[in-house]
C-alpha angles and dihedrals in degrees: 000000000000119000095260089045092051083046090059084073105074119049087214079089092056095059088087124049140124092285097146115107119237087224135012097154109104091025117143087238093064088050125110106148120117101243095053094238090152095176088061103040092075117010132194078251087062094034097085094047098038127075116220138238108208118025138334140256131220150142117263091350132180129180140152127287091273097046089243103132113033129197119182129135130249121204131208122195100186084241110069127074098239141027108277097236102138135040114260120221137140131281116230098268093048091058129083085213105029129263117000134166114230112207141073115252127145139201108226115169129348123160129209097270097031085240082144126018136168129178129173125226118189115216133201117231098203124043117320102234103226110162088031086069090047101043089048100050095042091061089052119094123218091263086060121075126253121271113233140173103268090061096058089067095232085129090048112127090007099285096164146092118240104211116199112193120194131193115184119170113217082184141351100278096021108085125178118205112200105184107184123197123206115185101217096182131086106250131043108277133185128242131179108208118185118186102208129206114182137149131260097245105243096141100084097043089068116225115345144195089252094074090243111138116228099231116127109245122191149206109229120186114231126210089252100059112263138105120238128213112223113185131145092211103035097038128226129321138174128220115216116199121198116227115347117319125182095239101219110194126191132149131261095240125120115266094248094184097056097041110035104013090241121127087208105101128062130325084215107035130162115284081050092112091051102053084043094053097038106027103022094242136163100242104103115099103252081196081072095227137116152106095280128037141180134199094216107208122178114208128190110190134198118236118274086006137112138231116189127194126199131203127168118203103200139171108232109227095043099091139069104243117008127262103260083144104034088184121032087097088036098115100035093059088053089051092048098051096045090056084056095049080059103044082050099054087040088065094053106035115097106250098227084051114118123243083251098051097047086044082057091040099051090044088052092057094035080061103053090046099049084051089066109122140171111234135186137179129142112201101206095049091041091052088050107041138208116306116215099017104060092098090048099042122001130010114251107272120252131261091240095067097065083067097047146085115336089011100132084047099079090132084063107108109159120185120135132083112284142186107253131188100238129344097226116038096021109034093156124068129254114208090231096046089045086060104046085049100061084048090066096033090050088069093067093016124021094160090069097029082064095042093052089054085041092059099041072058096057128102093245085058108037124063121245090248090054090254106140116214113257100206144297104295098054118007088191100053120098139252133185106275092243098153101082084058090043097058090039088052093046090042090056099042087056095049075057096065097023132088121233116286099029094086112139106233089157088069094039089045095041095050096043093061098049092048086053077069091048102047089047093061094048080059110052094030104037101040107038102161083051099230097127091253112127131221099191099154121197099014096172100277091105100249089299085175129088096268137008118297096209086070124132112187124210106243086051098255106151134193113248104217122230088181094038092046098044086045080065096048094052086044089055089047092050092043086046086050096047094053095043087061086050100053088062092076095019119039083201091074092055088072080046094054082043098056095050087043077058101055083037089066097036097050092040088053090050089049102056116028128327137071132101093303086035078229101134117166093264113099112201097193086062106029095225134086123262133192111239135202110230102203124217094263079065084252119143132236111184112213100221099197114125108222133143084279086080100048089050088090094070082070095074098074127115126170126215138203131223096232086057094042085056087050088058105035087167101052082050099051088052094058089051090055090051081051095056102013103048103014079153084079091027099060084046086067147035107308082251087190091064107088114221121196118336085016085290120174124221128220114170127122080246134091123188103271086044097046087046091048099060091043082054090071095022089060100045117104095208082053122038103335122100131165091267100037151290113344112217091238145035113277082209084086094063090084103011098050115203118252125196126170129184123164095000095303115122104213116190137200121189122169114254106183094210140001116024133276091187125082081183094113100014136239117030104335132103091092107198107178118344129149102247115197106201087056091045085058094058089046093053081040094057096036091062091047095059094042081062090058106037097031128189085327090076113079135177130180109255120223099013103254097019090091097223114136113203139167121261088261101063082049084061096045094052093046094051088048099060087040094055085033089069085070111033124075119273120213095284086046091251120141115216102220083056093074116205104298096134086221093075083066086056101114081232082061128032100063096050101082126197114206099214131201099254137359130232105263086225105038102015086236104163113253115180135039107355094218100036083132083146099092091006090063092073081088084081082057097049090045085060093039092052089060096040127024092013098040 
């Protein structure tokens, strides 16, 4: 075992990550407005000036588990208006194409335990242009591009500061911050850097749900130059501060005056060491106390040289002698700790990988565990709000709101450090991201890749009913059940590592019962007539159909999902897998696999032909599956439009061996009296009772010539295929746009290979034709399965018209390439998500990679959220399946 591995070991290593948001102004939890406009009840104008309720923001920020203590940097380029201590993007009505953070920043390296961490921000070095980006992508319409930083020219010439912050851990409690400046530009240029250490305010809400005591805790400066934490709850720490800093102290309490015009609130509030640094002015504490402080260095820089500052945050007590001399180890401990970052990924790294590859690999993971937070919000409290601080702090909420959004959710109590998706424009988590997420975290850390699904599981976190929360900005919406395939997936890639015997059934077991809830609630709420078709809604593919999914109609018509109903299918077979596993040990569990055998058969027999109007969702002309919209005569109007929904079936497919099948001779004996007994619902899926290779058994709603017949479209070029991947939606619709009219009412579908043409569901949604890479990775996922089932027996023509039959592997190994292939450099060391902006070939650039939240379905160019490494990260996890299941 390598040292961070062995560290893995003791939570004590876990106290101290990057769990501070990059933006937790224009949450919804920060909302309490009437209306529910969340981006412009408190703005990244007010969010200097404002203290929050629920969480903080920084940049390059680190804190404890419960978000108490705080460190981050703030920067000053003599140029801009404020201190640059948060990251600037737009809010959902200033861009074209809905929210969008504005600024260069990169994940570089991160471990498990953050016992060594290191991120890049890139700094302007004239003035940031702040309304100009706004101005400029408010004018645009959805069919013009977005505006972004780069193509104002403010990086022109080099004029920026490239700012490298390190955090290494010598011990637990003992955390060294290492912030280098490189002066990029041609001439010496000044920069004010303040490394900021502050507390979450907690003291003025009175006792909360988080375990966080309300006594005020402060920073209080010491004759011998350092600042001391003084806190009842988190203990006491020191600050060590490198060279001679001007300590600057105020208090984390909103600017009344500027807010709110009221002189009731603090002579010294939060935004004081902004308005001392950038105006001059008298609002920083001379007493040199408070509840946030900076060490203020100004630093003139030659061109093309470096300055580096160095702080150490430590728990007396916690080390062996005491740090007279914070830093005369200082560097070695970095240096240690950075040797053991790359023993560790060497570990992990596939060996045949390229340096290119493993570059791409360790950012990946460097991304989703950077986009750790801690994140707190308690619905009940927060629809209520705080009794007895409103006029100091907030206004009493309105009565509208207890009718309002998240209003049915009052269990939900959220407080811990959790996997988001990204830290910026999603600083709140989704349940299928969340999953996808433990899949890829469970390569370098499964023990917190199964405590994170654990938690989503948890009664703080599920509804009564089994319903669990979609994410922030609407609890009740769906999204696709994902988590019985995630703990199966973990579970299996730990048998993987693991010896016999050390299998971890209390995980499996744990997580099993509490999806039972789960599943429960998909059946009586999501399919209400009882027919196996699922509603779902939403479902987190943006509303990729012609009209939004969420509709309900008024005469009671609703949409019959191909994509909702086969995500059920694949949940029943993931249900039927996990307790299989467990009837091995428990025969209790085999009546469990039974009973989800038995939805598998009858939701595969309602999606493909049968039923009372014999209209499943396969159409036979076409070869592909269609949603359909049942009306309110109980009539049927297929909605012929080939998108990703239809390919969603290939998901719902397990294969069984017959070792397993002789360990569970009930459950065997169930699937022969389907066969004789229903072959109505037998003949509708894989002749399960024909072995395949290795006397392999096949369960998928999909049988060979169906299954041919979707890879037939998937794999055409002219179709689904692109040169990174599969697109969401036909091509075909570039130039044969989809129509579709009901009452009247002409709805219409083309295929827009990035950014969205379509203001039907807001922000940045209405993906029509994408490449998605959580859905990529299911497809590469099937397609193996049933490789292990078919074999080399099993050809398709790949791609369609080149006439090169291959196995389904190869399928998968193609697929994983182009997807890869978006990150990693191309002959003329382009990468592909970069796009064709000259600067990404700047040597300061190319080798930096964001792992966005989608890809252009023509040149693979990220769209999206540019750090969405949450779901995209599943690319760390390809790179090791190309050199192991898929070689």
């Amino acid at each position: 075992m390598t040292i961070e591995q062995q560290r893995l070991e003791d939570p004590t290593w876990r106290q101290w990550g990057p769990y501070v948001s990059d933006r937790q102004w224009g949450t919804v939890r920060e909302d309490y407005s009437s209306n529910g406009d969340a981006w412009n009840y408190t703005t990244h104008d007010m969010a200097r000036s404002y203290t929050y309720r629920w969480g903080e923001e920084g940049i390059a920020g680190i804190s404890d588990d419960k978000q108490q203590l705080c460190l981050a940097l703030a920067l000053w380029n003599e140029k801009d208006p404020i201190l640059k201590e948060r990251y600037f993007g737009l809010t959902n009505s200033e861009g074209n194409h809905g929210e969008d953070v504005k600024e260069l920043y990169y994940y570089i390296d991160n471990t498990p335990t953050h016992s060594y961490q290191r991120m890049l921000y890139k700094y302007p070095q004239a003035a940031y242009p702040y309304q100009w980006l706004v101005d400029e992508n408010r004018q645009r319409t959805r069919l013009e591009p977005e505006f972004e930083l780069l193509d104002t020219g403010i990086f022109d010439e080099d004029r920026y500061f490239d700012v490298f912050v390190e955090y290494a851990k010598a011990g637990p409690k003992d955390i060294l911050m290492n912030v280098t400046v490189h002066n990029r530009g041609p001439e010496a240029a000044t920069l004010h850097l303040l490394p900021t250490l502050w507390f979450r305010n907690t003291w003025i809400f009175g006792d909360d749900s988080d375990g966080v005591p309300n006594y005020r805790p402060s920073l209080i400066w010491q004759p011998n130059g350092t600042v001391s934490v003084e806190d009842s709850d988190l203990g006491r720490y020191v600050l060590h501060a490198d060279g001679k800093p001007d300590w600057l102290f105020c208090e984390n309490e909103t600017n009344m005056v500027r807010l709110y015009n009221t002189h009731s609130g603090s002579r010294y509030p939060k935004d004081g060491i902004n308005d001392y640094v950038v105006q001059g002015a008298d609002t920083v504490n001379p007493a040199h106390t408070g509840t946030k402080a900076a060490a203020h260095y100004t630093l003139t820089i030659n061109a093309g040289s470096s300055v580096t500052v160095r702080l150490r945050l430590e728990a007396p007590g916690t080390m062996v002698a005491d740090l007279v001399a914070p830093f005369a180890d200082f560097d070695h401990i970095l240096g240690q700790r950075k040797a053991e970052a790359d023993a560790f990924y060497a570990h992990i790294h596939p060996k045949e990988a390229t340096a290119d590859e493993k570059l791409v690999q360790r950012q990946a993971f460097a991304g989703m565990l950077w986009s750790k937070q801690y994140y707190y919000y308690d619905v009940s409290r927060w629809l209520a709000g705080d009794q007895g601080v409103e006029s100091q702090h907030h206004p009493p909420p309105p009565p509208e709101r207890l009718q309002g959004r998240n209003h049915t959710w009052l269990q939900l109590i959220n407080a811990g450090v959790i996997s988001m998706p990204d830290k910026w424009e999603y600083p709140w988590y989704a349940a299928w991201d969340w999953a996808f997420h433990c899949v890829t975290l469970s390569v370098i850390d499964p023990g917190f890749a199964k405590q994170q699904l654990m938690m989503l599981t948890n009664e703080w976190f599920m509804h009564p009913n089994g319903q669990l929360p979609a994410y922030e900005w609407n609890f009740s919406d769906v999204n696709p059940p994902v988590q019985a395939w995630a703990a199966w997936r973990i579970y299996h890639l730990e048998l993987e590592r693991k010896p016999p015997g050390e299998e971890d059934r209390t995980f499996l077991r744990g997580i099993f019962h509490k999806l039972m809830l789960n599943f429960t609630w998909w059946v009586n709420r999501k399919d209400e007539a009882g027919n196996n078709i699922f509603e779902g809604g939403f479902l987190g593919l943006d509303n990729i159909g012609v009209f939004d999914r969420n509709t309900v109609f008024p005469d009671n018509s609703h949409l019959e999902q191909a994509d909702g109903t086969s995500w059920m299918a694949m949940y029943a077979l993931n249900m039927m897998r996990i307790a299989l596993e467990l009837a091995r040990h428990d025969q209790v569990y085999d009546e469990m696999a039974t009973k989800f055998f038995d939805h598998f058969l009858y939701i595969a027999g309602a999606i493909t032909s049968i039923g009372q109007d014999h209209m499943g969702l396969w159409d036979e002309d076409d070869g592909f599956f269609y949603d359909q919209l049942r009306m309110s005569d109980g009539s049927v109007q297929r909605m012929r439009v080939r998108t990703l929904v239809g390919l969603i079936p290939m998901f719902a497919v397990e294969v069984l061996d017959d070792a397993l099948m002789k360990a569970t001779p009930a459950f065997l004996q169930r699937m022969i009296w389907f066969q004789s007994h229903r072959p109505d619902l037998y003949n509708q899926v894989s002749r399960y009772t024909e072995k395949g290779v290795d006397e392999k058994r096949l369960l998928s709603l999909l049988r060979g010539f169906r299954l041919k017949s979707l890879l037939t479209k998937m794999l055409d070029e002219n179709e689904f295929l692109s040169p990174h991947g599969i697109r969401a939606v036909s091509k075909v619709y570039r130039d044969h746009p989809y129509e579709f009219t009901l009452d009247n009412t002409t709805f219409r579908l083309t295929y827009t290979p990035a950014e969205s043409d379509s203001g039907m569901f807001g922000g940045n949604s209405n993906w029509r034709g994408p490449v998605w890479m959580p859905t990529n990775y299911l497809i590469i996922e099937s397609l193996t399965r049933f490789y292990d089932y078919f074999g080399d027996n099993f050809t398709v023509e790949y791609p369609v018209g080149s006439g090169l039959q291959v196995t389904l592997k190869d399928v998968a190994r193609g697929l994983t390439n182009r997807l890869i292939g978006l990150f990693t450099a191309d002959a003329s060391g382009n990468r592909p998500t970069f796009g064709q902006h000259p600067k990404y070939q700047d040597p300061y650039f190319r080798d930096y990679v964001l792992f966005y939240e989608y890809f252009d379905g023509d040149n693979g160019r990220g769209v999206g959220a540019s750090h969405q490494t949450g779901w995209t990260g599943l690319v760390a996890e390809l790179i090791t399946r190309k050199y192991g299941s898929l070689k």
